[in-house]
N, C-alpha and C positions, 0 to 999 in steps of 0.2 A: 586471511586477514580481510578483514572491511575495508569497502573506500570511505573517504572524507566523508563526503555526503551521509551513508549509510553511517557513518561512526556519528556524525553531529544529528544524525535523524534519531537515535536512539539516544542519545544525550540527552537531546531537545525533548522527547518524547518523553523519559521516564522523568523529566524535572517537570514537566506540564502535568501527566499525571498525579504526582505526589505535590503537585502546590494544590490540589483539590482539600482540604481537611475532612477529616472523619471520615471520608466516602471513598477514596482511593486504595484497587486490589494492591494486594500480593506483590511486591516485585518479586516474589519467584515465578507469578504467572506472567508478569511482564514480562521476565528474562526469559523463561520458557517460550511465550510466542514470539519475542522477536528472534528467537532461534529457527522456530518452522519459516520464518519469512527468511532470514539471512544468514544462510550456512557459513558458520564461524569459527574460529575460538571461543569455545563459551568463557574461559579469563577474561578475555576482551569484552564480550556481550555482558559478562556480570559487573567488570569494573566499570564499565561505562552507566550501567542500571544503578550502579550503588551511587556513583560521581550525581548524576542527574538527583537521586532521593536524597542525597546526602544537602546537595543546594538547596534544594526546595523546601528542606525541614530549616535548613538554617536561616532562610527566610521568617519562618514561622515563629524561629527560637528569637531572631534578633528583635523582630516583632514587638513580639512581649518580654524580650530583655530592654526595651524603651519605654514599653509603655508601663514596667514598674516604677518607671522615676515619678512617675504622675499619682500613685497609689498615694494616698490619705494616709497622714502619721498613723493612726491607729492601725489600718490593715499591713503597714508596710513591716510593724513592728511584727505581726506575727506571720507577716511571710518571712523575717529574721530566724524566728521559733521554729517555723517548720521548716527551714533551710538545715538551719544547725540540724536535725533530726534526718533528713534527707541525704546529706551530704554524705554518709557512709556507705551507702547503696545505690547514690544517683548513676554511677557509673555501668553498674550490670543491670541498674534498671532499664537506662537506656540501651545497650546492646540489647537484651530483650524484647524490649519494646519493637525496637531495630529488626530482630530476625524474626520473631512471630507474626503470622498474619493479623493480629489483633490491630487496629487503631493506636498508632501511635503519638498522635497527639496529645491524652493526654498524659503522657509522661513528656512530651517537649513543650507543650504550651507554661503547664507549674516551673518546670525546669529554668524556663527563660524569666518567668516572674522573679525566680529565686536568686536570678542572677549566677548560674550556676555556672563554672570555669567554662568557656566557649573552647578551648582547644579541647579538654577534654570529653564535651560533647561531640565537638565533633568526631573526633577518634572513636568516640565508645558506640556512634549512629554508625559512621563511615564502615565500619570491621562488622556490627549484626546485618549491616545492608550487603555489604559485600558477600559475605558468608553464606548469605539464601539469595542470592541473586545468581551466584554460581552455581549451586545447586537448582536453580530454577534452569538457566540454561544447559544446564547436564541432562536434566530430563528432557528438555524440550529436542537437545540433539538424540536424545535417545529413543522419543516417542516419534522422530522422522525417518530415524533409522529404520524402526522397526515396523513401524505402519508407513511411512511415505511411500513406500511402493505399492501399499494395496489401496489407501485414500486416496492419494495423492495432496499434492502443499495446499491447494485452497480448502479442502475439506479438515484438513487437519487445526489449517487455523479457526474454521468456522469453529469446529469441536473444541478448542482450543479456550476460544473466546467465550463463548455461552458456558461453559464451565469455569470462566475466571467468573462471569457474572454473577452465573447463581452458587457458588460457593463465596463471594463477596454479599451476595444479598443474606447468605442464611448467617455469615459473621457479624452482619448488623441485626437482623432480624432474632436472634438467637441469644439468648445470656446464658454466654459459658460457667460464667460466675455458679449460677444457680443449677443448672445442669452437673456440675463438680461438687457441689454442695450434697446435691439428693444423693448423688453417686454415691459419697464417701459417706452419707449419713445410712445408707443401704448396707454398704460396708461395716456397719458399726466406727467406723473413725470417724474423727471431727478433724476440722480442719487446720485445727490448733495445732495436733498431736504429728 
């Protein structure tokens, strides 16, 4: 079990991270290295990673759950249109959105425009964040298990960290979009089918 300290340091830390927008990794890699730093219960180390993203987005949500009051009749009318339209999938969009490393803002920043149920955001972010956050620190107690006695903990987080990095820079630098596109058009499918 964590102390105080180390449980509000991880709190603190993965809610600082994810108030960053569009640019903030993985919490599977968050939860992974805070694991090479603080041997834990990864339950603990994930629920705490998901608590901190789960605040920090809802910052974001409430945000722009304010700032559609100020929307111009005409545009508010058709965030109405694409709400009614949204509403059937907002829920596993968000979980989605929640456990994939992709950028999650924007499925929370429209979401909050739309006004969209706040308890059920929160539940459908809280359970994808939770979800890869545990599994972030499974691996992370797994990769100290198994390499910490030949690197040792400070090289692991080095390795650790410059692998959150550059696998954060090639998910912004990179359109998956398009990369799945040529993929399944190589395949003969489309993306429809």
């Amino acid at each position: 079990m964590t102390s105080l300290i180390e449980s509000l340091s991880v709190l603190l830390g993965s809610f600082g991270i994810n108030m960053i927008p569009f640019f903030s990794p993985s919490n599977l890699f968050i939860a992974s290295n805070v694991m090479l730093v603080i041997q834990s219960d990864p339950f603990s180390i994930g629920f705490l990673v998901a608590i901190g993203a789960t605040c920090a987005k809802l910052v974001h949500y409430t945000l722009t759950f304010f700032i559609g009051k100020h929307v111009r009749e005409e545009h508010r009318k058709r965030l109405e249109i694409a709400a009614e339209k949204m509403r059937r999938w907002a829920f596993l969009a968000i979980f989605l959105a929640a456990l994939t490393p992709i950028p999650d803002d924007p499925v929370v920043i429209p979401l909050g425009l739309l006004k969209y149920n706040p308890v059920k955001f929160t539940l459908a972010y809280f359970t994808g964040k939770l979800s890869i956050a545990i599994i972030g620190a499974f691996l992370g107690e797994l990769s100290y298990q198994f390499l910490g006695g030949y690197l040792g903990q400070i090289v692991l987080v080095i390795i650790s960290v410059v692998l959150t990095i550059a696998i954060t820079v090639f998910l912004l630098k990179v359109d998956l979009s398009k990369i799945e596109e040529q993929t399944l058009k190589k395949l003969g499918w489309s993306k429809d089918s």
